[in-house]
C-alpha positions as CSV (number, residue, x, y, z in Angstrom):
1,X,-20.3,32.9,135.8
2,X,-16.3,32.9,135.8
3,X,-15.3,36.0,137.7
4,X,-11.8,37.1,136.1
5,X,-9.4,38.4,138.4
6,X,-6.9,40.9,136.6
7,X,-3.2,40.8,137.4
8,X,-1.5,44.0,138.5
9,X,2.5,43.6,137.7
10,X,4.5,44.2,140.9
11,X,7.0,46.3,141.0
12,X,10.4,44.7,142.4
13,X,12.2,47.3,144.5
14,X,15.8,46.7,144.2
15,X,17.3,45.6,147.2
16,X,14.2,43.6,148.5
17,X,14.7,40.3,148.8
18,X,13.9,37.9,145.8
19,X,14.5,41.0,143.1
20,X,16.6,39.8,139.8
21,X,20.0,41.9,140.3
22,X,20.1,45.2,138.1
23,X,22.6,45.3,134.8
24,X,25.5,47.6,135.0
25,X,25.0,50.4,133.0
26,X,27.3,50.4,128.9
27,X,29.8,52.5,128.6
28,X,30.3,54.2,124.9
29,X,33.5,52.9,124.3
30,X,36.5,55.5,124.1
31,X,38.3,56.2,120.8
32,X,42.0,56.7,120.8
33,X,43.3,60.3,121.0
34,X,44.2,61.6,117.6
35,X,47.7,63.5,117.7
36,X,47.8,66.5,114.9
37,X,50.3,65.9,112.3
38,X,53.7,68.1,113.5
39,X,54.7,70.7,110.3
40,X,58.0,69.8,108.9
41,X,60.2,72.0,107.0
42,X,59.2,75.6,105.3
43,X,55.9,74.6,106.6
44,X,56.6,75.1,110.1
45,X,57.7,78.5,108.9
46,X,54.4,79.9,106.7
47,X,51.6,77.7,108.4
48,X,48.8,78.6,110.0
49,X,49.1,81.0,112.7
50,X,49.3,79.4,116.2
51,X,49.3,80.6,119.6
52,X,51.2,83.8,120.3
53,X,54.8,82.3,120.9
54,X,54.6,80.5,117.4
55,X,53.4,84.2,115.7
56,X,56.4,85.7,117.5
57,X,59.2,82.9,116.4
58,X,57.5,82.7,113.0
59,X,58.0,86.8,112.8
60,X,61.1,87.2,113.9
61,X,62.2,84.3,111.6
62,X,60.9,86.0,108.5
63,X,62.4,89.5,109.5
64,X,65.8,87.3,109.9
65,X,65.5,85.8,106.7
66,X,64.6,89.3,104.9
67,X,67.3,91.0,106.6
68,X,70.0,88.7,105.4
69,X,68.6,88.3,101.9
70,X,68.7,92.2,101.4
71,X,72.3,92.2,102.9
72,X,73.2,89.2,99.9
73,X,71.3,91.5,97.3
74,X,73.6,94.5,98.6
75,X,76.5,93.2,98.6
76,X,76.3,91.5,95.1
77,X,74.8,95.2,93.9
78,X,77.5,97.1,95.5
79,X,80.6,95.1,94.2
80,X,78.9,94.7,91.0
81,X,78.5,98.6,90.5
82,X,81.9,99.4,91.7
83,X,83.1,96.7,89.7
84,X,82.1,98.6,86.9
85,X,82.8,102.0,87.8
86,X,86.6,101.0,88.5
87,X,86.5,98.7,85.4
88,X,85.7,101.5,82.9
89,X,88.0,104.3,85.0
90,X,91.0,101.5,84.5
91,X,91.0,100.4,81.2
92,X,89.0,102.9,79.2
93,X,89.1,106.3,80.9
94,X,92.9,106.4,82.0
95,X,94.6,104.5,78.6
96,X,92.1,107.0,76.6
97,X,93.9,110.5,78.3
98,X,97.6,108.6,78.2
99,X,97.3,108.1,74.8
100,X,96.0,111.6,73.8
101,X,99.0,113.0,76.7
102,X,101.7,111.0,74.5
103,X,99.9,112.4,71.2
104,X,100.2,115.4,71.9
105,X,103.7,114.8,73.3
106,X,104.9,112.9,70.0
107,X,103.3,115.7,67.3
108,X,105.6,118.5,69.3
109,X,108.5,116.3,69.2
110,X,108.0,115.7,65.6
111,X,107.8,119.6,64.9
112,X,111.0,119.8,67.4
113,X,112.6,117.7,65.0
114,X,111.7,119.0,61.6
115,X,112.8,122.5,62.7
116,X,115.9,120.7,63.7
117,X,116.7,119.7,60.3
118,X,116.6,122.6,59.2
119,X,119.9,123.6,60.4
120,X,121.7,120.9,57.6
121,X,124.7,122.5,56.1
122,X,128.4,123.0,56.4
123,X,130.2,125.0,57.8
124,X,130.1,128.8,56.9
125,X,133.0,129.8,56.3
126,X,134.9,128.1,53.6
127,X,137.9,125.4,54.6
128,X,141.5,125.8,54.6
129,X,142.8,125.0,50.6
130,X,143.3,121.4,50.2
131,X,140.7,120.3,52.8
132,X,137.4,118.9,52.1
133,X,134.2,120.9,53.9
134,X,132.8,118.9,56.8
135,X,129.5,118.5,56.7
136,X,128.2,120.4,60.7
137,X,125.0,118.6,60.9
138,X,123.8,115.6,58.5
139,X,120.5,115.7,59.7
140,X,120.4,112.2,60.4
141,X,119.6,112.2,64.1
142,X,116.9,114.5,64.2
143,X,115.7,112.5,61.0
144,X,115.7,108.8,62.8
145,X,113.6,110.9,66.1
146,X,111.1,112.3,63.9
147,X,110.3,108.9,62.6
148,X,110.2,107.3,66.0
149,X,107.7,110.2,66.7
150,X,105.6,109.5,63.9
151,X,105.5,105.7,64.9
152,X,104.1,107.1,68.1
153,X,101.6,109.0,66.4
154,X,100.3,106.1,64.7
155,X,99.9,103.7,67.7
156,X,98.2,106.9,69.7
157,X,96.0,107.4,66.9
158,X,95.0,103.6,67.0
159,X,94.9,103.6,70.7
160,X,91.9,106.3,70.6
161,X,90.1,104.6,68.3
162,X,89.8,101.5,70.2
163,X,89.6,103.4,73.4
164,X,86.6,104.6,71.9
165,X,88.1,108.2,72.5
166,X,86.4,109.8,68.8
167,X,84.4,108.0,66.6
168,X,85.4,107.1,62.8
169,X,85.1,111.2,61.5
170,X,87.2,113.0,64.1
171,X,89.9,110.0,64.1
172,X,89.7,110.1,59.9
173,X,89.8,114.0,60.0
174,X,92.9,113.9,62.0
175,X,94.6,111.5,59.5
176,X,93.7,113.5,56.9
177,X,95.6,116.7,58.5
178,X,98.3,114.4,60.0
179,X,99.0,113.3,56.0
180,X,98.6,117.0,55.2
181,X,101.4,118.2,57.9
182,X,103.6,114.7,56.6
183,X,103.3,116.3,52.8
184,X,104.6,119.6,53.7
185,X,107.1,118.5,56.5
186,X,108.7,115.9,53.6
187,X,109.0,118.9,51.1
188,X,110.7,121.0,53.8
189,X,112.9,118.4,54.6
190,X,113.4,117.4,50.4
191,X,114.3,120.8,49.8
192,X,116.8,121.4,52.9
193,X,118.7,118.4,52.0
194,X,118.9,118.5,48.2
195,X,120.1,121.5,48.0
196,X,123.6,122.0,46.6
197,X,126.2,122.5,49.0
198,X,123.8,123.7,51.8
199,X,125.5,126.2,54.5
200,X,124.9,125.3,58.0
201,X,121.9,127.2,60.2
202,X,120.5,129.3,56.0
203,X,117.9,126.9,54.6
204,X,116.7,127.4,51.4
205,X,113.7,130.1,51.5
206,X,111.8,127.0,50.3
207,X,112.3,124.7,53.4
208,X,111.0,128.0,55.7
209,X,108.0,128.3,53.7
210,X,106.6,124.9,54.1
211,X,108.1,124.7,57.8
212,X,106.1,127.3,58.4
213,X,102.9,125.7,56.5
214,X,103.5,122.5,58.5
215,X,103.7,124.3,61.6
216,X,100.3,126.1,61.3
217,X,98.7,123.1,60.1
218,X,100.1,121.3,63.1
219,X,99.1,124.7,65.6
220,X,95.9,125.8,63.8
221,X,94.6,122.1,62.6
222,X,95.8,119.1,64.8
223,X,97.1,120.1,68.2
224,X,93.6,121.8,69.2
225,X,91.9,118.5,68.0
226,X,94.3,116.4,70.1
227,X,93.9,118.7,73.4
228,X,90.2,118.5,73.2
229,X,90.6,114.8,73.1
230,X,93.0,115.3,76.1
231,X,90.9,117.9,77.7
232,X,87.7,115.6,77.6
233,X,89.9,112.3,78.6
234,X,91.4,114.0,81.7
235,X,87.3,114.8,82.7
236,X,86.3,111.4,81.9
237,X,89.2,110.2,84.7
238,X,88.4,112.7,86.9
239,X,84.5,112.0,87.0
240,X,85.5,108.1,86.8
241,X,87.2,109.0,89.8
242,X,84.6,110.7,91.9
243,X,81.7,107.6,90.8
244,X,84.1,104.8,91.8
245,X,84.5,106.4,95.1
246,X,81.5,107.3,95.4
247,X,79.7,104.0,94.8
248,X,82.2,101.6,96.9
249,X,81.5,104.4,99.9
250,X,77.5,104.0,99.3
251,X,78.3,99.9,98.8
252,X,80.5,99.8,101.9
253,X,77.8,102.4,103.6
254,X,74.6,100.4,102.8
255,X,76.5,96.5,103.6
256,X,77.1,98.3,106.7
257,X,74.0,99.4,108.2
258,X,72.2,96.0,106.7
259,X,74.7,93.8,108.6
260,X,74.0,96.0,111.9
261,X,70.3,96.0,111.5
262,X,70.8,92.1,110.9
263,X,73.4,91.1,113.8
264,X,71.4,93.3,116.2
265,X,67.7,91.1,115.2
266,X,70.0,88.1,115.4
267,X,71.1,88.7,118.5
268,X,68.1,89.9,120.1
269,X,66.0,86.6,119.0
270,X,68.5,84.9,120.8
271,X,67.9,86.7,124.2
272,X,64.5,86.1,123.6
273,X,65.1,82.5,123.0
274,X,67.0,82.6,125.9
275,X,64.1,84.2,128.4
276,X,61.3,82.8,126.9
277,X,62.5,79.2,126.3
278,X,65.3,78.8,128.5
279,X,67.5,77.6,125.9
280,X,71.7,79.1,126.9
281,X,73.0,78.2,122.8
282,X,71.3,78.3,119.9
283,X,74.2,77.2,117.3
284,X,72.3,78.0,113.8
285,X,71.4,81.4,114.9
286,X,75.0,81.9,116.2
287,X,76.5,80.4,113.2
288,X,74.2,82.7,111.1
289,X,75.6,85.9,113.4
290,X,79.3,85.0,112.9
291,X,78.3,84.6,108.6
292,X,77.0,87.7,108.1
293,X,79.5,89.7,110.6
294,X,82.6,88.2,108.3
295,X,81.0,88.8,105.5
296,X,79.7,92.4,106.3
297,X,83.5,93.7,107.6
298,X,85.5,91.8,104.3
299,X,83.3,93.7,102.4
300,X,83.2,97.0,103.8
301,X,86.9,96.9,104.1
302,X,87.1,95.3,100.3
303,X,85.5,98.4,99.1
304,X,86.8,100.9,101.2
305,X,90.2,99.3,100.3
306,X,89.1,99.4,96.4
307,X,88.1,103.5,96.9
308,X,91.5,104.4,98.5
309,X,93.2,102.4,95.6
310,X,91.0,104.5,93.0
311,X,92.0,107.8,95.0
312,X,95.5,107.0,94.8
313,X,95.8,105.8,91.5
314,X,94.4,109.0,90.4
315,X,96.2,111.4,92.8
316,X,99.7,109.8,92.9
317,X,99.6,108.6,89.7
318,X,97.9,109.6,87.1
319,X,97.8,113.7,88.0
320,X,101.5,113.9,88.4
321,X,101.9,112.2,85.1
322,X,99.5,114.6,83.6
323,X,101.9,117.9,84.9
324,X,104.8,115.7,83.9
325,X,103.6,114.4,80.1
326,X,102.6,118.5,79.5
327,X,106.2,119.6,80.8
328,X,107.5,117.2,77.5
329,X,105.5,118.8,75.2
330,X,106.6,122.5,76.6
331,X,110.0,121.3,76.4
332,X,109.7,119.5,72.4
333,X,108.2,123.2,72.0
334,X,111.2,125.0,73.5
335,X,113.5,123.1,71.4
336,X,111.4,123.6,68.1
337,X,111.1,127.3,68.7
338,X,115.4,127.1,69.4
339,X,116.1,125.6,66.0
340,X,113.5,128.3,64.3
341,X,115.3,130.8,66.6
342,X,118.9,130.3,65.4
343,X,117.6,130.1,61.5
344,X,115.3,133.1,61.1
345,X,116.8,136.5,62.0
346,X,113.5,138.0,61.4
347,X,111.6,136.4,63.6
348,X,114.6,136.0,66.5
349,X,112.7,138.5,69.0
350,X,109.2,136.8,68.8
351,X,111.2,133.3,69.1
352,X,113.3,134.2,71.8
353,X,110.0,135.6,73.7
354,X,108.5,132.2,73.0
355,X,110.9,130.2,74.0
356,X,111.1,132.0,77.3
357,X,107.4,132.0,78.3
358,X,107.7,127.9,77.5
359,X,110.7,127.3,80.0
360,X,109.0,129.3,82.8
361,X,106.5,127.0,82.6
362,X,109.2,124.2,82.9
363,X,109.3,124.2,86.7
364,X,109.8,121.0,88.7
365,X,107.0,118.4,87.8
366,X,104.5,117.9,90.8
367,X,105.5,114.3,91.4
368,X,106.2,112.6,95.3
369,X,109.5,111.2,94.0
370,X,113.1,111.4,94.5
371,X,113.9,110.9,91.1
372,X,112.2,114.4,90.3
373,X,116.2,115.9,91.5
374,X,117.0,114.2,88.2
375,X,114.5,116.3,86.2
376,X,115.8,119.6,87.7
377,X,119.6,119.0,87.3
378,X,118.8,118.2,83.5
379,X,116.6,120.9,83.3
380,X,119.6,123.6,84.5
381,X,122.0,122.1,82.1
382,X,119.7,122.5,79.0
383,X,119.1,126.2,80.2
384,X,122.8,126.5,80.6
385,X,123.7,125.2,77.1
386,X,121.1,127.0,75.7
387,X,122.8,130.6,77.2
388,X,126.2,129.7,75.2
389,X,123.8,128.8,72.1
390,X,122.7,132.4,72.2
391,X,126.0,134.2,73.4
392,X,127.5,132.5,70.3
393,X,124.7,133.3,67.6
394,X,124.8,136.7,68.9
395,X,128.6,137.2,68.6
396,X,127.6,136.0,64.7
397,X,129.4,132.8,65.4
398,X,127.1,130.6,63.1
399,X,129.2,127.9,62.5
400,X,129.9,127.4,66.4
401,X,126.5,127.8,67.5
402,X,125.3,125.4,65.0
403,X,127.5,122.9,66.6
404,X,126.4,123.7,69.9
405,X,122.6,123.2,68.5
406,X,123.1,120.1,67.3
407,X,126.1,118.7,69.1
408,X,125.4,115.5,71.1
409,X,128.2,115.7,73.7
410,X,127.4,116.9,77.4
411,X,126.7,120.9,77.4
412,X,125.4,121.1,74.0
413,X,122.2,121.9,73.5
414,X,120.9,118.9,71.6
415,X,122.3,116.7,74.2
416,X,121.1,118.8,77.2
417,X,117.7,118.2,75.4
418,X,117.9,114.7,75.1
419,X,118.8,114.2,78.6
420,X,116.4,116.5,80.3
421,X,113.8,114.8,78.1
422,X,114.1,111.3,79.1
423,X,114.5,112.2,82.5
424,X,111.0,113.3,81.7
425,X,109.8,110.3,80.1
426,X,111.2,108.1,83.0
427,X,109.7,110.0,85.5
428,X,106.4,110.1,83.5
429,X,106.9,106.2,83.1
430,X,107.3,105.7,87.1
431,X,104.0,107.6,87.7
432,X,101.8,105.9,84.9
433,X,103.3,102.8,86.6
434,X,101.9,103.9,90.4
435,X,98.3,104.8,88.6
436,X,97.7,101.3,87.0
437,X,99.3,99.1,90.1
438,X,96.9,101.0,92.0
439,X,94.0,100.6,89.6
440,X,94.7,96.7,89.8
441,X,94.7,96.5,93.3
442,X,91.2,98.6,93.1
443,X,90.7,95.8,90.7
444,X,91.7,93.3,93.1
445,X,89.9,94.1,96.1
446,X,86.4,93.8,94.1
447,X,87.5,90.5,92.6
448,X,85.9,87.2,93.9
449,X,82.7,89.2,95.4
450,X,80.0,86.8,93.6
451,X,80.6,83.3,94.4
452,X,81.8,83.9,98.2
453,X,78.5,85.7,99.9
454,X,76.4,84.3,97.7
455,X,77.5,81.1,99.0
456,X,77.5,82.1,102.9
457,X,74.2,84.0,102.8
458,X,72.5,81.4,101.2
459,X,74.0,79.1,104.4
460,X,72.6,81.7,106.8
461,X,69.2,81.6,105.1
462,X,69.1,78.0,105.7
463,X,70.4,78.4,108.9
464,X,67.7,80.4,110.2
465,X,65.3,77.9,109.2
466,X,67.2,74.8,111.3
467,X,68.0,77.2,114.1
468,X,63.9,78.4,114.3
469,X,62.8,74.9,114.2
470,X,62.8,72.7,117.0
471,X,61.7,75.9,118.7
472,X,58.1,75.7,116.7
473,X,58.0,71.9,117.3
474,X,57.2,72.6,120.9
475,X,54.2,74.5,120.4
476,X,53.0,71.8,117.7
């Protein structure tokens, strides 16, 4: 029998001698580190939130970017309202009241006139034998003014329409009384100058009678109309007045405090910068400060400028050639109620009452210029011809005081008139002219207010974005 010996496996202790040598230990080979993809552009702005420093640059980024897109939005809305405020106070409100000022002014004048012509006629008493009678007043003068007047009416008329001062049935119902008042002033005037061998200062009983229809129709029917449409022009400038002030203040006001709110976050991002990344200059950011500090003080002074334009145009202008355009038509009634005076004994007290409660209110015109010495010396010398006008009627020297009525050489009456008149009109003229150079400056200093910030904000915005950048990258 075959005894089997079994076979124990040694164990080989490393080291001992004769042992295989041990295998080095495998390594899992390494992969290579993967870098994250750096944000570019906007997305650096709106990503994911980071560590603190990116939430705090990514913050004060989008408050930058807010604060300069309201002060763009306010600056276009505040140039755009006072734009339109100054706009409408310019060229609708102030050409709506000087046409229903010179309306007013034109339809006195016109009566002035008419009652002028009543005074046609030659002399009273009869010429020497042999001689022919000279006529003392044709007429012709006052006739050649009252049609100048009634051109003036006509253009007034059209200017309120297109002014949009009334609509179609006021502006047609004062036609239809103005062609009223022309069919009764044309009879009057038809029946003073056909009559036969008329006698200077009597008109026919006929001429008074529809003189005195054409001057109620004018007193009674159209002048109230007219000084409605004056009364509500002159509160249409005035209120004009107070919103374009008031909306280039609230403009200037709001640009204000926006570009303060923004320049003081601008500048303290940059000290931040400055502390927290050691970084002297940041030239976006201090491009984007000097931006919005032009544009913020060329627009507050733009509309500040544009408000004292308004102010001025209004007070230095227009007002003084309010008080000056009703001190013509309180002199066209002085001289209307003089030529009704001098024809109608009847009614000489009443006149001569009238006439005197108009020229007290003909005091010097409320105007800053020098030219309103002009206005007074005329004013004295039609009060001084007037006196001789009524030391002569009273002395029952018709024929001489019908001269010095209508006379056109210096101290007669209808020169005086004349004269002191168009010192009124010229004085009227320079103050209209101060109102609308200073509504175009107003005009002026709100022009061009679109293209330019729009422009240099939208810069800035970008700015922000390149100046805010490389800051982010090194947190990425």
């Amino acid at each position: 029998m075959t005894a089997t010996t079994a076979r124990t496996p040694s164990v080989t202790t490393p080291g001992a001698p004769g042992a295989p040598a041990a295998a080095p230990p495998v390594r899992p080979e390494s992969a290579p580190p993967v870098r994250p993809e750096r944000p570019r552009g906007l997305r650096a702005l709106v990503g994911r939130a980071g560590p603190a420093p990116v939430r705090r640059l990514r913050v004060q980024a989008g408050c930058s970017l807010l604060l300069v897109a309201a002060l763009l939005a306010a600056v276009l809305a505040a140039f755009g309202s006072a734009r339109a405020e100054v706009r409408q106070l310019a060229a609708v409100s102030e050409p709506r009241a000087v046409a229903a000022a010179d309306l007013d002014q034109a339809l006195a004048d016109l009566d002035a006139q008419h009652a002028n012509q009543l005074v046609v006629g030659y002399p009273a008493t009869p010429p020497p034998p042999g001689q022919e009678p000279v006529l003392v007043d044709d007429g012709i003068l006052a006739e050649i003014t009252a049609q100048r007047d009634r051109g003036r009416v006509s253009a007034d008329l059209a200017a309120l329409s297109a002014a949009g001062a009334a609509d179609a049935g006021p502006v047609q119902s004062l036609l239809d009384g103005l062609s009223l008042y022309d069919g009764m002033s044309g009879t009057e005037q038809s029946s003073t100058t056909g009559q036969l061998n008329p006698v200077v200062g009597r008109p026919p009983a006929l001429a008074l009678d529809y003189y005195d229809l054409a001057e109620d129709q004018l007193q009674q029917n159209l002048l109230p109309r007219v000084r409605e449409l004056l009364t509500v022009s002159e509160q249409q400038v005035a209120q004009g007045r107070a919103a374009a002030q008031r909306d280039t203040r609230i403009g200037a006001l709001l640009v204000g405090l926006l570009a303060l709110a923004a320049l003081g976050l601008l500048v303290r991002w940059q000290l931040d910068l400055l502390r927290r990344h050691r970084r002297v200059f940041n030239p976006p950011l201090l491009l984007v400060s000097a931006v919005v500090l032009a544009v913020a003080l060329t627009s507050v002074l733009a509309l500040l400028g544009a408000s004292g334009d308004v102010g001025a145009a209004v007070g230095d202008g227009y007002t003084p050639y309010a008080a000056t355009a009703q001190a013509q038509v309180n002199a066209a009634d002085a001289e209307a109620s003089e030529s009704r005076w001098l024809v109608d004994d009847a009614y000489r007290p009443l006149l001569q009452q009238q006439y005197t409660g108009l020229m007290r209110t003909l005091g010097a015109p409320d105007a800053p210029d020098a030219g309103v010495a002009a206005v007074i010396r005329t004013r004295s010398a039609y009060l001084a011809a007037d006196s001789q006008l009524r030391a002569l009627a009273g002395a029952g020297a018709l024929d001489q005081a019908s001269v010095q009525l209508t006379g056109v050489t210096r101290g007669e009456v209808a020169f005086a008139y004349y004269d002191f008149s168009t010192q009124l009109s010229r004085l009227a003229g320079e103050q209209l002219a101060v109102a609308n150079d200073r509504f175009g400056a107003a005009v002026g200093d709100l022009a061009g207010w679109t293209v330019l910030p729009s422009v240099l904000l939208a810069a800035a915005l970008l700015l922000v974005a390149v100046g805010v950048r490389p800051r982010l990258a090194e947190f990425s």
